[in-house]
N, C-alpha and C positions, 0 to 999 in steps of 0.2 A: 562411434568416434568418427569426427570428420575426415575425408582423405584429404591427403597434401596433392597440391600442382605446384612446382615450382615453375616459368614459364621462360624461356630465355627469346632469344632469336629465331633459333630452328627447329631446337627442340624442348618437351617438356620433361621433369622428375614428377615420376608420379608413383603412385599407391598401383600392386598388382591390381589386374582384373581379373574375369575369372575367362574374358576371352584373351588374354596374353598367353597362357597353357600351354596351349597349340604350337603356337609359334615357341616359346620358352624350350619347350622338349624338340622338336625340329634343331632350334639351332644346336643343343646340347649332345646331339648323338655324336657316339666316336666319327671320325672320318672328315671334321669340319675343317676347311682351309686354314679359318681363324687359331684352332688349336696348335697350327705348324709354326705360327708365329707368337703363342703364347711365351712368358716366360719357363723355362725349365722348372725353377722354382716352386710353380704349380702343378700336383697331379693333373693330369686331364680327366673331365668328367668321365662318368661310366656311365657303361645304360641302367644299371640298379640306381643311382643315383637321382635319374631323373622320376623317376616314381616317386623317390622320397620326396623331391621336392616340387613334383604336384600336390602332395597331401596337403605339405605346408605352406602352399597359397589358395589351398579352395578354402580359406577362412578368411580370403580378401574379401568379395565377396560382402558376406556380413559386418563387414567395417572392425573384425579382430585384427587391427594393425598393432605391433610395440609400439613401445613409447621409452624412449626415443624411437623411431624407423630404425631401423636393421638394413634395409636395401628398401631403393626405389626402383621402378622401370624407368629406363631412358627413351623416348618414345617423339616421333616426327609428330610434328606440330598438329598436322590432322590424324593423329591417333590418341587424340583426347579421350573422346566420350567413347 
């Protein structure tokens, strides 16, 4: 399956890679700034959490995307390729 770019101004919607990971689990640990201004609403992630969902983007990768997309990454203009 082909992957999507949607391309805007600044940034692009894209298809995981399988170098997004890294960074994905970094931002995700407890402790993040960003989680202090999430809404209540949302649990905040856990660290079990993030294993899970490394599993399920190392099949980015191979192009097993849904159909429809599910999520894309949001990603600075030169974090294309």
């Amino acid at each position: 399956m082909e992957s999507i770019i949607l391309s805007g101004e600044r940034v692009h919607l894209r298809d995981w890679m399988l170098t997004d990971l890294e960074a994905f689990a970094h931002w995700q640990q407890p402790g993040q700034r960003w989680q202090e201004l999430d809404g209540p609403y949302y649990p905040g992630p856990k660290a079990d959490d993030i294993s899970g969902h490394r599993q399920a983007h190392q099949n980015a990768p191979r192009g097993n995307f849904s159909t429809p997309r599910q999520n894309l990454i949001i990603a600075l203009r030169s974090q294309i390729s």
